[in-house]
LOLOTOR-108559 format. One line per field, with one value per atom (N, C-alpha, C, O, CB): residue number from 0; residue in one letter; atom name; x, y negated, z negated. Coordinates in pm, 1 decimal, decimal comma. Each point is the difference from the previous one (the first is absolute). Glycine has a CB too. Layout:
N
nr <- c(NUM:...) .
rest <- c(A:...) .
atom <- c(CA:...) .
px <- c(X:...) .
py <- c(Y:...) .
pz <- c(Z:...) .
This chain:
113
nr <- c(0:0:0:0:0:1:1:1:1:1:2:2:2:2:2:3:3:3:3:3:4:4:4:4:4:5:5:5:5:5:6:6:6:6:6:7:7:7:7:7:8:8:8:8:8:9:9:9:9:9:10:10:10:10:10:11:11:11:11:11:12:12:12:12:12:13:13:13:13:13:14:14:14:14:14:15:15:15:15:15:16:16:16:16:16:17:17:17:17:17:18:18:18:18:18:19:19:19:19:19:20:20:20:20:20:21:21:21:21:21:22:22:22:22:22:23:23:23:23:23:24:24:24:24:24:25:25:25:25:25:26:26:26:26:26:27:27:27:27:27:28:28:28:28:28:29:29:29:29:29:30:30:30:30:30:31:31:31:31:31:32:32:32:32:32:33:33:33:33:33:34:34:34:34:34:35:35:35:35:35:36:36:36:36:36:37:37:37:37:37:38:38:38:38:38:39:39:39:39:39:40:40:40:40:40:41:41:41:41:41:42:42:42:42:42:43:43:43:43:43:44:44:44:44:44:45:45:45:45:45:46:46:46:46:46:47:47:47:47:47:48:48:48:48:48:49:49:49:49:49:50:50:50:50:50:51:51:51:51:51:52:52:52:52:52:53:53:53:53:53:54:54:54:54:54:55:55:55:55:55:56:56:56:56:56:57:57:57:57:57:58:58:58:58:58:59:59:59:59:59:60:60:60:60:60:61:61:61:61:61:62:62:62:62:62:63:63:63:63:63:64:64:64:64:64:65:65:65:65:65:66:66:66:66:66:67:67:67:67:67:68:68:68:68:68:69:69:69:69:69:70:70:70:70:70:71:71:71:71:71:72:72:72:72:72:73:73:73:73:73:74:74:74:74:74:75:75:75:75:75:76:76:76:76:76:77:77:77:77:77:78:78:78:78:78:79:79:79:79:79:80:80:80:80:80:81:81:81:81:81:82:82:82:82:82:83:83:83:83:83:84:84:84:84:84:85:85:85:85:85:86:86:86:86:86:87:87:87:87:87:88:88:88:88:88:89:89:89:89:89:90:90:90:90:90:91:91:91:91:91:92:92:92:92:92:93:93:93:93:93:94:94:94:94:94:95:95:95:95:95:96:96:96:96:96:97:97:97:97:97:98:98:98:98:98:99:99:99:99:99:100:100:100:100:100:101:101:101:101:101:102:102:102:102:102:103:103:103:103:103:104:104:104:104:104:105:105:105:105:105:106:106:106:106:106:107:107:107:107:107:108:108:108:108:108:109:109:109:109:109:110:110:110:110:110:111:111:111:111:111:112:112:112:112:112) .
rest <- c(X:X:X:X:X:X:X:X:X:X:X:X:X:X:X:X:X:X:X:X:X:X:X:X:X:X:X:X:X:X:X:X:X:X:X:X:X:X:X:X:X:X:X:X:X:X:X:X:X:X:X:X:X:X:X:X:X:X:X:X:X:X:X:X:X:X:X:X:X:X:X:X:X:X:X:X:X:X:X:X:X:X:X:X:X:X:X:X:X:X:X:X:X:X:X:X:X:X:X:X:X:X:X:X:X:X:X:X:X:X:X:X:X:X:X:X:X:X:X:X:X:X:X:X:X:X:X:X:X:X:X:X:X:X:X:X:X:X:X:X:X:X:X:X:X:X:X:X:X:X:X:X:X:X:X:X:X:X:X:X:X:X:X:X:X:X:X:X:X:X:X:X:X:X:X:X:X:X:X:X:X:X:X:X:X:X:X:X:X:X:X:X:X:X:X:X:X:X:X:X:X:X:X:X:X:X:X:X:X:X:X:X:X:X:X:X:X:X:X:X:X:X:X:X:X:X:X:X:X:X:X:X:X:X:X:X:X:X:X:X:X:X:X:X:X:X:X:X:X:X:X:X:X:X:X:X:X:X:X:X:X:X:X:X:X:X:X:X:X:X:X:X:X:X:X:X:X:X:X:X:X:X:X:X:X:X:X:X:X:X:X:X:X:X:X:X:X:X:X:X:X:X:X:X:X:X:X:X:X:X:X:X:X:X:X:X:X:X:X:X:X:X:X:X:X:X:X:X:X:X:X:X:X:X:X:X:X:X:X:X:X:X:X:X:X:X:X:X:X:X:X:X:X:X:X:X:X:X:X:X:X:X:X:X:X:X:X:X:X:X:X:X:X:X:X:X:X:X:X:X:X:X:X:X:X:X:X:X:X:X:X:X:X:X:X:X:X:X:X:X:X:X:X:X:X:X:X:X:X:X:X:X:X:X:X:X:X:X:X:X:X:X:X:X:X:X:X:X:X:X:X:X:X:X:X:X:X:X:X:X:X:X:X:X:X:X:X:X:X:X:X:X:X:X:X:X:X:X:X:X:X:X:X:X:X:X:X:X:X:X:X:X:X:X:X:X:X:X:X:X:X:X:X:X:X:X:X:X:X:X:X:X:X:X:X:X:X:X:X:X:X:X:X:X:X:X:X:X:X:X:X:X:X:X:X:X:X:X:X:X:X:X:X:X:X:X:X:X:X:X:X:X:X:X:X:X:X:X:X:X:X:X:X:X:X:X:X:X:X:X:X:X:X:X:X:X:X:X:X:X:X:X:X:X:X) .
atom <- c(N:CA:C:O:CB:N:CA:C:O:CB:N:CA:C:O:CB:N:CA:C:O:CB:N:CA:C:O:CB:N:CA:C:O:CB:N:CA:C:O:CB:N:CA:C:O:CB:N:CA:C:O:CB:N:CA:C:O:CB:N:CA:C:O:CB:N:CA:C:O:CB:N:CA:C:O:CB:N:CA:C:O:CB:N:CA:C:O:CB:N:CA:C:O:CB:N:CA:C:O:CB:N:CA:C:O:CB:N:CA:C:O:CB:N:CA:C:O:CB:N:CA:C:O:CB:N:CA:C:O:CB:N:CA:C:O:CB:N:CA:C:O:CB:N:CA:C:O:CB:N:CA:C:O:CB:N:CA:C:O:CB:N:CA:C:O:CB:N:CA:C:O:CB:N:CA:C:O:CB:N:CA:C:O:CB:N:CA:C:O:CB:N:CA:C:O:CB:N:CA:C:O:CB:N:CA:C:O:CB:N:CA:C:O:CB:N:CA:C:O:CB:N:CA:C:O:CB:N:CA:C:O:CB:N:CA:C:O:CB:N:CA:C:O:CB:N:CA:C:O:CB:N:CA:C:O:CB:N:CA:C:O:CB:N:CA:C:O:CB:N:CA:C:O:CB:N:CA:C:O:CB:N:CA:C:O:CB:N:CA:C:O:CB:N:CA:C:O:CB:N:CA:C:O:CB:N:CA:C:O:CB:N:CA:C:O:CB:N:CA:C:O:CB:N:CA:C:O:CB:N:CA:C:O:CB:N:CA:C:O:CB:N:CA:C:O:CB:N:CA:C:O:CB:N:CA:C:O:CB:N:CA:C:O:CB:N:CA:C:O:CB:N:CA:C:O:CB:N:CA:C:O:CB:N:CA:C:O:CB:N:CA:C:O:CB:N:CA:C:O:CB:N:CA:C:O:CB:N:CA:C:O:CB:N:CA:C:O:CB:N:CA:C:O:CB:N:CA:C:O:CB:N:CA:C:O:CB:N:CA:C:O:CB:N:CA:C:O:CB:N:CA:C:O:CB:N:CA:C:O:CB:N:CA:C:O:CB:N:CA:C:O:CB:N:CA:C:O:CB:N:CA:C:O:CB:N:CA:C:O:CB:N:CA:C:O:CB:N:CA:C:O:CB:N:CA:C:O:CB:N:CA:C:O:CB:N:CA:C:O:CB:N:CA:C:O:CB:N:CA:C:O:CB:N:CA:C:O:CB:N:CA:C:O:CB:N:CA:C:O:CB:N:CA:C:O:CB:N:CA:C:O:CB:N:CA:C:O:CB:N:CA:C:O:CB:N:CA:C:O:CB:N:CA:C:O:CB:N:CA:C:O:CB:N:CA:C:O:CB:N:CA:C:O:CB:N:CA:C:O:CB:N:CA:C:O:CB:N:CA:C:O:CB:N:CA:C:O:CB:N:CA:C:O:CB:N:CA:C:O:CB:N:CA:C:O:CB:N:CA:C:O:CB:N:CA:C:O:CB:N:CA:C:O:CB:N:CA:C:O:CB:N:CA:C:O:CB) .
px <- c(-1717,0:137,2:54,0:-81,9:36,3:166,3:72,3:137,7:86,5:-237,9:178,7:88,5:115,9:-16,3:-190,4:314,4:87,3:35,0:-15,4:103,2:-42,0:106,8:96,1:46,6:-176,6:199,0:51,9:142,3:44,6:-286,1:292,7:155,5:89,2:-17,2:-36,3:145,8:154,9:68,6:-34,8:13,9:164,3:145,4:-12,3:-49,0:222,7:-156,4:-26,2:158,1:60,8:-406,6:376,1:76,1:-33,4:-122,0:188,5:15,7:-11,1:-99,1:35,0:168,1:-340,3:-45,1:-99,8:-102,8:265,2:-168,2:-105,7:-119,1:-35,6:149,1:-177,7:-135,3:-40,6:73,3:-75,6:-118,1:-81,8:-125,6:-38,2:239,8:-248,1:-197,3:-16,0:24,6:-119,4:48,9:-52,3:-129,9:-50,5:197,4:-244,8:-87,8:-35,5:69,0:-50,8:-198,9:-16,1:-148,9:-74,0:242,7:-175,1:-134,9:-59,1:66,1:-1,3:-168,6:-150,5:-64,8:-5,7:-102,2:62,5:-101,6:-66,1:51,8:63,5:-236,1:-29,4:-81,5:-42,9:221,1:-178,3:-89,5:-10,9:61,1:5,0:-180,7:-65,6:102,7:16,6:-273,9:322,8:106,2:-9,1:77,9:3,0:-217,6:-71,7:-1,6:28,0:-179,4:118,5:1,3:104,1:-25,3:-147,9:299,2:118,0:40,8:-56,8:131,9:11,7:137,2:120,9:25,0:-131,0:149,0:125,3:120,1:-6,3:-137,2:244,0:213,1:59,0:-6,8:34,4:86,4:126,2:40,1:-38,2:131,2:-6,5:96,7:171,2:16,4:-244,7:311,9:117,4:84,6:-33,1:14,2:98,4:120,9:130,4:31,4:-198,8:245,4:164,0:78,8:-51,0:42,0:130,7:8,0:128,6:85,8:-159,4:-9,3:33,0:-79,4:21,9:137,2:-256,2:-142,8:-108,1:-36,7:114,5:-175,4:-94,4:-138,1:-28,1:176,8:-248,0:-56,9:-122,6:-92,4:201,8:-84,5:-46,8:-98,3:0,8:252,5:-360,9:-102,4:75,4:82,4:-231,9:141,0:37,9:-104,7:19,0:140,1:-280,3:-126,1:-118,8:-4,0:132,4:-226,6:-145,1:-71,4:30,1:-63,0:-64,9:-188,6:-68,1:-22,6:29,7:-62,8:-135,7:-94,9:-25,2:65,6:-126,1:-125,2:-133,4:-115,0:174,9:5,9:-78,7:52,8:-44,1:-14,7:183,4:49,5:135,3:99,1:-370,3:242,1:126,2:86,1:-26,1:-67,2:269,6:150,6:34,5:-82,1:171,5:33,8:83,0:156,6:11,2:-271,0:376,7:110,7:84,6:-46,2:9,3:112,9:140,7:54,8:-84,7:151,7:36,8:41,3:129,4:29,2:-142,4:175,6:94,6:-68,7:65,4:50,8:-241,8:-77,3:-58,0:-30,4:-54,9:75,0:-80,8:122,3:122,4:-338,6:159,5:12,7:118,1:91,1:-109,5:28,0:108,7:-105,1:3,6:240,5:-308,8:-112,1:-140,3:-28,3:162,5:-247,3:-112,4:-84,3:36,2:63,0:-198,6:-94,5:-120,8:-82,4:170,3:-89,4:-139,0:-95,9:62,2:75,8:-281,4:-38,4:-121,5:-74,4:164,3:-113,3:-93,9:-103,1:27,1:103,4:-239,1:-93,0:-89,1:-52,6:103,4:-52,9:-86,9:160,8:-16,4:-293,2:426,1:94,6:70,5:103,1:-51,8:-100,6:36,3:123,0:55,6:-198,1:195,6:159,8:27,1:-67,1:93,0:125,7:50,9:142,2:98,4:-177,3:106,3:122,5:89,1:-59,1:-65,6:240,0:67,4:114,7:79,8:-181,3:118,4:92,1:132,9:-6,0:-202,7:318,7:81,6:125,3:75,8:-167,6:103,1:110,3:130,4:-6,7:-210,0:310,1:138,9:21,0:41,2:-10,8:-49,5:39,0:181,1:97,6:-318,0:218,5:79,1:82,6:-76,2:-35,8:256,4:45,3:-103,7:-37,1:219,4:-207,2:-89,5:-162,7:-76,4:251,4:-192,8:-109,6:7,5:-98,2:49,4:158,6:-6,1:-92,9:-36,8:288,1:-273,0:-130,2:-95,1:-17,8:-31,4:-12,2:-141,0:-124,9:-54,9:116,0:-90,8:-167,3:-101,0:6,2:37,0:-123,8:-128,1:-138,3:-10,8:139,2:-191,1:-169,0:-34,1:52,6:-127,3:-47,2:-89,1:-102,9:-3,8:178,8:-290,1:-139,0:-50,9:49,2:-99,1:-57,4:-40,9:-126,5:-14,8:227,1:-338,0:-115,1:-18,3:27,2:-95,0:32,2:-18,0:114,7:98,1:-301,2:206,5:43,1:82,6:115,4:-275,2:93,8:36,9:113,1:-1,2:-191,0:313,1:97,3:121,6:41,9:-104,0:92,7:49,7:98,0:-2,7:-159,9:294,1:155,3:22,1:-52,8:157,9:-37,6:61,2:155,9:49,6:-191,5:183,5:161,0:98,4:114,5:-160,3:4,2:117,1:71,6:-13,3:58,9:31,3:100,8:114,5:-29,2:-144,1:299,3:97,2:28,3:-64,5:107,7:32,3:62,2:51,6:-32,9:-62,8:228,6:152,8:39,8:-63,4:134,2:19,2:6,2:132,6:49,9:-259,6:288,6:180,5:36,2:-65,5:148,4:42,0:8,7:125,3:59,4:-178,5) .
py <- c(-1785,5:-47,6:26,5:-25,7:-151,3:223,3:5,7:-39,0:50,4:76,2:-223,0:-92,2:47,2:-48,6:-133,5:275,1:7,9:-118,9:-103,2:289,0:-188,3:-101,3:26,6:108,6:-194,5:16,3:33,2:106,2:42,5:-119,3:99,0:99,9:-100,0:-120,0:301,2:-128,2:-41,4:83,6:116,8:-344,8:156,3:64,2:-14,4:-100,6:0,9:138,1:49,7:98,7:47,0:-29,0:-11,1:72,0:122,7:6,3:-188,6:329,0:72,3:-30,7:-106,9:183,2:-10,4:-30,5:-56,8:67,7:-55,6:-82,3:-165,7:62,4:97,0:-235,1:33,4:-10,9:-74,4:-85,7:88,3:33,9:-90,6:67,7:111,9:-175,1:-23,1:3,2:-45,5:-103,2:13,3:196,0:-12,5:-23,8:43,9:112,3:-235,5:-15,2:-7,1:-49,1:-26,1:162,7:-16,7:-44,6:40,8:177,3:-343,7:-85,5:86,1:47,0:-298,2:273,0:101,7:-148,8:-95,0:383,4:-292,8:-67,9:85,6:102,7:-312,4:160,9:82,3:142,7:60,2:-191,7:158,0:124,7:6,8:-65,9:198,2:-14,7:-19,9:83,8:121,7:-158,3:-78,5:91,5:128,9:94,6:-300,6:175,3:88,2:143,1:94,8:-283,9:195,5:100,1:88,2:99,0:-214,6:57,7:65,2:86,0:-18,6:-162,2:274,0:78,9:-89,9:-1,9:340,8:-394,7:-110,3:108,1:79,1:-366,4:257,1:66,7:-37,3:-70,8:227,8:-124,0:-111,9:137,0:114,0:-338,8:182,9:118,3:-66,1:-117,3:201,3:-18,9:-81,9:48,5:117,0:-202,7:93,1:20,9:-81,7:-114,7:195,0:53,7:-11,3:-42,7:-1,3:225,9:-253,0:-20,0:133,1:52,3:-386,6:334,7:165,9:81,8:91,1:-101,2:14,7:98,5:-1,3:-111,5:118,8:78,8:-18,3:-23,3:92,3:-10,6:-187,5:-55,4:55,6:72,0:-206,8:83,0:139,5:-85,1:-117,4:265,2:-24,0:-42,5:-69,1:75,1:135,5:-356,2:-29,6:10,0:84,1:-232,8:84,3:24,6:-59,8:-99,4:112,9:59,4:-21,3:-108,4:-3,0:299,4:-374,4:-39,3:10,0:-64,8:-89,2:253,4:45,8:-54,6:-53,3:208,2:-174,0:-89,8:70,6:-32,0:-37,4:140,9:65,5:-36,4:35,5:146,6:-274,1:-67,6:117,2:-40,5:-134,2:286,9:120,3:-72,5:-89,0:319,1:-178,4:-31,0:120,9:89,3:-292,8:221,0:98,5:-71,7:-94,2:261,2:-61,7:-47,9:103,6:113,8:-238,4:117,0:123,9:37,4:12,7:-83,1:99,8:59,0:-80,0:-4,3:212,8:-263,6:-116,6:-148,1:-99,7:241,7:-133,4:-149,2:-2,5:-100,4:72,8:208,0:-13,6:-56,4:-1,4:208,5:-237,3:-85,5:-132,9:-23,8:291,6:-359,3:-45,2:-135,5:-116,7:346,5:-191,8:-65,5:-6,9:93,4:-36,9:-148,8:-36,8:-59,7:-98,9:84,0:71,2:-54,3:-41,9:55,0:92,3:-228,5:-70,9:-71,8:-73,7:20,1:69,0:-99,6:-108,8:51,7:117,3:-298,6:-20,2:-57,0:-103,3:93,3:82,1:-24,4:-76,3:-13,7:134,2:-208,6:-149,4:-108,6:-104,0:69,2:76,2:-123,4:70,5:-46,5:-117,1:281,7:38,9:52,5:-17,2:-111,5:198,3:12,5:144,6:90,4:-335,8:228,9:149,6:0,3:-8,5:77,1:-65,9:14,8:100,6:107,5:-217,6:118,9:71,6:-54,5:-80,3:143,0:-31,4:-28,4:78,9:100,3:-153,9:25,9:105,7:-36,3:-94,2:172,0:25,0:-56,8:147,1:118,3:-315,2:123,5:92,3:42,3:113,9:-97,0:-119,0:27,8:55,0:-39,5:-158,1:281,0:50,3:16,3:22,3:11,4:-34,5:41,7:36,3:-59,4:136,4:38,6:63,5:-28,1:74,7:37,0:-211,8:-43,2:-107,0:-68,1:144,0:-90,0:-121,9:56,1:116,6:-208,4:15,4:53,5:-135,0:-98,0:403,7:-261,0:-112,0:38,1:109,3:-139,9:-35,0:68,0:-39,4:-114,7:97,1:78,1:-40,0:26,2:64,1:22,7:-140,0:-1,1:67,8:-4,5:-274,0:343,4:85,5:44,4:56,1:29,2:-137,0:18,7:144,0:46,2:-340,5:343,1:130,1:33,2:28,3:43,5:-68,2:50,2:108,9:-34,0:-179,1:318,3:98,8:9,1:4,9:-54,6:53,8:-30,2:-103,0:13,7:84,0:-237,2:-111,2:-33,3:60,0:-84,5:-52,9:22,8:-154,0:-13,5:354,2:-428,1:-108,4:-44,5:-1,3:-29,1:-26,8:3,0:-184,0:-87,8:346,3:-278,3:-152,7:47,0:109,1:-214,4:-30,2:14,1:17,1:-7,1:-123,9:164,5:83,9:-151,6:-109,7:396,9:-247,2:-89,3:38,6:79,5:-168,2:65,1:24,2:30,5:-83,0:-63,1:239,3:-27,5:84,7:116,6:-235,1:54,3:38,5:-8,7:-67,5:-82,5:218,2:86,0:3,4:99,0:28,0:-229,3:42,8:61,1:-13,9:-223,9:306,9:88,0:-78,0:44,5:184,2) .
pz <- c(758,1:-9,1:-140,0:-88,3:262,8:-217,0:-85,1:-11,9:71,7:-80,7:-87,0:-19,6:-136,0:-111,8:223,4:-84,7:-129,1:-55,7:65,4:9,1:-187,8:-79,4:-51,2:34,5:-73,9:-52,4:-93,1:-30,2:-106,6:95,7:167,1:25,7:-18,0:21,5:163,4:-223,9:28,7:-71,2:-17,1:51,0:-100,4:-43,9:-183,3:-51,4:316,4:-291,9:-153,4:-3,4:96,2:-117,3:-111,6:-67,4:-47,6:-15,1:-18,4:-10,4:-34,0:-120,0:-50,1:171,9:-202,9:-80,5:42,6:-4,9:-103,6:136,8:49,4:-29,0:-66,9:293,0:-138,9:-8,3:131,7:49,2:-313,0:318,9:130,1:5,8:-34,4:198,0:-117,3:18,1:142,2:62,4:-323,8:285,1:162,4:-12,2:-103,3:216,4:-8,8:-4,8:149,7:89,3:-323,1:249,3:177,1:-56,2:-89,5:287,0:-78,8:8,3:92,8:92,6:-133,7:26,8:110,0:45,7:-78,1:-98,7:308,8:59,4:104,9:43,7:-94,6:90,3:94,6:19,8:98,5:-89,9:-164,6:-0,9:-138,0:-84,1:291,9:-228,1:-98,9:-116,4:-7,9:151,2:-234,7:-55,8:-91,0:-10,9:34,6:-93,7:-109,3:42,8:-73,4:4,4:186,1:61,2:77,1:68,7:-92,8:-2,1:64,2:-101,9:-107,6:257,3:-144,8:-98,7:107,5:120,5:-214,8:-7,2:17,2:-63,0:-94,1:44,9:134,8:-51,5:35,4:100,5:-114,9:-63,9:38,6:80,0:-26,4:-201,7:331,9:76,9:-14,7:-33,3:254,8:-200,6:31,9:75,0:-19,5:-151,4:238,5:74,0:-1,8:32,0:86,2:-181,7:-35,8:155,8:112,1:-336,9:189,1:156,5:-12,2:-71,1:157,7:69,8:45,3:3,7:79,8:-152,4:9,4:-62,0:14,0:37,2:-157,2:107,2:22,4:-69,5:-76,5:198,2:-114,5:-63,3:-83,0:37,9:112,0:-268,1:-142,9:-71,0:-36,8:-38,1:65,7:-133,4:-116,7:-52,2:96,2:-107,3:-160,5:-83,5:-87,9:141,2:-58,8:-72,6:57,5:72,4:-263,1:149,8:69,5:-133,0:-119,3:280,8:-88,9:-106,0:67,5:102,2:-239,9:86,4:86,9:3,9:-108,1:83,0:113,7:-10,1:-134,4:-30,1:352,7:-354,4:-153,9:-90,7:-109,3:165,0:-48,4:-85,9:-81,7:-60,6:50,6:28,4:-17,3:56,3:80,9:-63,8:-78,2:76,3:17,9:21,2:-117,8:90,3:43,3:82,9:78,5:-57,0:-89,2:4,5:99,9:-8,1:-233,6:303,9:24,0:-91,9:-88,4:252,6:-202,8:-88,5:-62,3:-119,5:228,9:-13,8:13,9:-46,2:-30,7:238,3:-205,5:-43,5:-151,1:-64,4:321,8:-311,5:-88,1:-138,3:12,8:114,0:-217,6:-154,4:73,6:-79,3:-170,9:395,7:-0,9:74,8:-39,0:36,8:84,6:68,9:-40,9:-75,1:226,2:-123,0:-26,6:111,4:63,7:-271,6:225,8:130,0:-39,9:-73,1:223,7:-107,0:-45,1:121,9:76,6:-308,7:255,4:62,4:-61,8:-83,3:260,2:-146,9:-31,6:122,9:61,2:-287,6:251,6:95,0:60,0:110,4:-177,5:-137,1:95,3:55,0:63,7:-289,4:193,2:91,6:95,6:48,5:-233,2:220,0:105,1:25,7:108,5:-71,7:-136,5:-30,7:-37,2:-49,8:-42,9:145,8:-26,7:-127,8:73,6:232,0:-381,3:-100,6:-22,1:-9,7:-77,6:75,6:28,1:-110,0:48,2:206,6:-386,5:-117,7:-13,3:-71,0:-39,6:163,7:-4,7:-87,4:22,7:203,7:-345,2:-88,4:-8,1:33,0:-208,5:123,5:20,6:39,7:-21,6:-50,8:240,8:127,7:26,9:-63,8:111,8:46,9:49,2:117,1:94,1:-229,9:182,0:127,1:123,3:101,2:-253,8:98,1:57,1:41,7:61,1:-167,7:65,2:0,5:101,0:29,6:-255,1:275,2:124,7:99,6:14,7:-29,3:61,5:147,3:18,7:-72,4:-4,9:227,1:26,9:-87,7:13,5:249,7:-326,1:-64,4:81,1:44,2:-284,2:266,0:86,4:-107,5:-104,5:370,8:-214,2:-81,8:159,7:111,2:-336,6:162,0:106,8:-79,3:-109,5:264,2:-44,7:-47,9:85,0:102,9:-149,9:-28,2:53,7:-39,8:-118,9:122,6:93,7:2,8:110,3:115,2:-215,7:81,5:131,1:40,4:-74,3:153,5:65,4:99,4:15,4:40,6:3,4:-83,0:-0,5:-60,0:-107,5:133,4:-14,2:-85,8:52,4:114,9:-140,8:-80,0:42,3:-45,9:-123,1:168,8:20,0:-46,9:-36,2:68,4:127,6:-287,8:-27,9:80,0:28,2:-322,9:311,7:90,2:-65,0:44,6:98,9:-297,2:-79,3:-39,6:54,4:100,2:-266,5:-89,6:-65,2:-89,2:56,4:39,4:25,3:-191,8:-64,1:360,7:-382,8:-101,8:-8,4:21,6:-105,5:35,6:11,3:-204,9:-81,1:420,0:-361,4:-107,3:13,7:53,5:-69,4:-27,6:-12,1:-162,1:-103,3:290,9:-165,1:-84,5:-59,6:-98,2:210,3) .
């Protein structure tokens, strides 16, 4: 199970911290990402933590966003500053081993200009 937090309405500039709780599997062992979807669009890599502990950003996330997890509380982080219009969308957490691969019900943040 994966549980977002932390969406809503923020101002041009802002700031919000998303956060997704992991239960249910062994988290150490996943590559955890945020995905998001604009509305209208279709739903896009924002940044990976790999279960090697490596990140990786889009190109739109890099020097503006920060991902972090920590593994003994079971958590996914997601730091996003001088947020944008454009940056409105659902964010989802999604876990990924193999094959195996697991969605949170997404969280809403909105970005007025």
């Amino acid at each position: 199970q994966l549980v977002e937090s932390g969406g809503g309405l923020v101002e041009s500039g802002g700031s919000l911290r998303l956060s997704c709780e992991v239960d249910g599997i062994v988290f150490s062992f996943y590559d955890m990402m945020w995905y998001r979807q604009p509305p209208g669009k279709q739903r896009e890599l924002v940044a990976a933590a790999h279960a090697d502990r490596t990140t990786n950003y889009e190109d739109f996330a890099k020097a503006r966003f920060v991902v972090s997890r920590d593994n003994p509380k079971k958590t996914l982080v997601l730091q996003m500053n001088s947020l944008q219009p454009e940056d409105t969308a659902v964010y989802y957490c999604n876990a990924r081993q193999c094959h195996t691969t697991y969605w949170g019900q997404g969280v809403q943040v909105v970005v007025s200009s």
